[in-house]
MITORMI-110253 format. One record per residue (C-alpha): x, y, z; residue in one letter. Coordinates in steps of 0.05 Angstrom, whole numbers, plus 5000, padded with zeros to 4 digits. Layout:
BEGIN
XYZa ...
***
This chain:
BEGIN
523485906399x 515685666427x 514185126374x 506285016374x 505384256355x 498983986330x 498083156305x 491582736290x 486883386267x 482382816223x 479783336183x 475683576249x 475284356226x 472284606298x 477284306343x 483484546299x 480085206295x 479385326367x 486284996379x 489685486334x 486186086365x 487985846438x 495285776406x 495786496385x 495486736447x 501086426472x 506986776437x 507686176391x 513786196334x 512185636286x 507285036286x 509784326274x 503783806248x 504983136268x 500182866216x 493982516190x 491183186178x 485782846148x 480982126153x 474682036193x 472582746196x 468583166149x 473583766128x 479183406095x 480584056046x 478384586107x 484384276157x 488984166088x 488484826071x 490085156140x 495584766163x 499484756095x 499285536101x 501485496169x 505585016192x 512685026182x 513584226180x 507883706172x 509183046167x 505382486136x 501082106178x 498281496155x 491681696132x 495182226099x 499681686064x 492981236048x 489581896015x 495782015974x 495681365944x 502681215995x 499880566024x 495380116017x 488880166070x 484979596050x 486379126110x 483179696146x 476379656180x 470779706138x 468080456170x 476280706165x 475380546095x 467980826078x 472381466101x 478681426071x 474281296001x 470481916020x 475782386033x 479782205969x 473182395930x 472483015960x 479483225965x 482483795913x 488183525873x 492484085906x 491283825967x 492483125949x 499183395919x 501383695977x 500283076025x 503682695974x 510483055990x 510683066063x 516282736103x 516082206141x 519682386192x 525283036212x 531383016245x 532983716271x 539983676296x 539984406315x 534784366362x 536583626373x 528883536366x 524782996321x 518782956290x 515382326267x 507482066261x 509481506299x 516181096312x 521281426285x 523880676279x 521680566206x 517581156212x 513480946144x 510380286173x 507480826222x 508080326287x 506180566351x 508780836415x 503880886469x 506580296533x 511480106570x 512679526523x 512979876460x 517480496492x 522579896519x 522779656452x 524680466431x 529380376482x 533879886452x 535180366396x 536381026435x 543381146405x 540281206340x 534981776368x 535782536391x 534382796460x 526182876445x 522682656402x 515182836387x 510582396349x 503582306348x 498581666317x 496581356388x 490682036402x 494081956471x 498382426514x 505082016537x 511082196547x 517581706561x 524181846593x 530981476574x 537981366614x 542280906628x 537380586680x 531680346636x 525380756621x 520481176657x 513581296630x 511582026672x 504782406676x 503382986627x 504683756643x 510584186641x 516583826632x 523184086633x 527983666597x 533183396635x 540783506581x 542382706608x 535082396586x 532682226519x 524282316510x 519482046463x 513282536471x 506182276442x 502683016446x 495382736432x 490382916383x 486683576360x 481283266329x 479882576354x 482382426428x 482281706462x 483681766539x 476281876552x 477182636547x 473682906492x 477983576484x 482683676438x 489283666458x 496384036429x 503384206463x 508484666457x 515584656465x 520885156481x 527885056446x 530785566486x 528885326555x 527884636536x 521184556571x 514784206539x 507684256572x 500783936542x 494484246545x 486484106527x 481284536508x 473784416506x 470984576432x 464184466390x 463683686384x 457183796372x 458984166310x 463483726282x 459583096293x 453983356252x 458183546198x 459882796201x 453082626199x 451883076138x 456882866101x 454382126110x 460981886137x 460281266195x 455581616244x 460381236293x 466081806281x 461382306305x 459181956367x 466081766398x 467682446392x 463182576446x 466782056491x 473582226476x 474681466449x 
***
């Protein structure tokens, strides 16, 4: 089975849209969302309404949580907040519904796959895994985690190997999964990347031949910035868009 797996849209309709079009043309099964389908962008109820219709599994993210009423945002920078307010204004109460039932995180012994916004270590205080530091801490819980799993949160691409010697941070691109190694994947972010590249990024993986590869693809920033603009969110989530930060 070719899972497609998409985290971090942030309510950025154009990158999701060409992301999903570049994904049916690659024999995909299902889609996974990794969360925060919504915050900063300007199509909360757009992105919402697509990936509920097509994903098999989303999980919450945390602006997903905020939105639903899940957690509390207010330590939050003051922009974040300007468009977490926004977004629960404008969102339907169906959608609000729906992001109010999503899982934190999903075991999948079957596949021996999981799927969590971030850590799956107390996967609802949404902590990150992005360095060395923070996968070593991962690390000293790997008995407790399946061979891969896939989280998003960070906007970055990273992936981490386990064994018995420690752990190994190794570059993105196909990876075939080796049956004595554990992996946490980060698989970046559709709608709001930070590695200085401003495309939108998604994965897929392959249950059958165990193999996971990341790609990017260019999209209309332009587009979605100015639907920032015109929704008079914090210009500043229209401009790093543009940047890729």
């Amino acid at each position: 089975m070719r899972i497609g797996i998409i985290s971090d849209i942030h309510a950025n309709l154009a990158a999701l849209e060409t992301v999903l079009e570049e994904l049916e043309t690659k024999n995909i099964d299902e889609y996974v969302c990794l969360g925060d389908v919504v915050g900063y962008g300007a199509s909360p109820n757009e992105c919402c309404n697509i990936v509920k219709n097509l994903a098999r599994l989303t999980i919450m993210g945390n602006h997903d949580a905020a939105v639903a009423g899940k957690m509390d945002y207010s330590y939050y920078y003051d922009q974040a907040k300007q468009a977490l307010d926004w977004t629960v204004e404008v969102l339907s109460e169906e959608n609000i519904k729906w992001l109010q039932t999503l899982p934190y995180i999903q075991n999948e012994e079957d596949t021996n796959v999981c799927f969590s916004h971030g850590s799956p270590m107390n996967p609802s205080e949404f902590n990150y895994i992005f360095n060395m530091e923070q996968a070593n801490e991962a690390y000293q819980h790997r008995e407790d985690l399946l061979q891969v799993t896939f989280i998003g949160h960070s906007h970055l691409c990273r992936i981490f190997s386990f064994d018995n010697d420690g752990v190994v941070q190794m570059v993105p691109g196909l990876i075939e999964l080796d049956p004595g190694k554990q992996y946490i994947i980060s698989v970046g972010s559709v709608g709001q990347p930070r590695d200085y590249d401003p495309r939108a990024a998604y994965a897929i993986f392959d249950t059958e031949s165990r193999t996971f590869e990341q790609y990017r693809v260019e999209y209309e920033i332009a587009l979605s910035a100015k639907r920032i603009y015109d929704a008079r969110l914090p210009d500043a989530f229209g401009k790093r868009l543009f940047v890729g930060i």
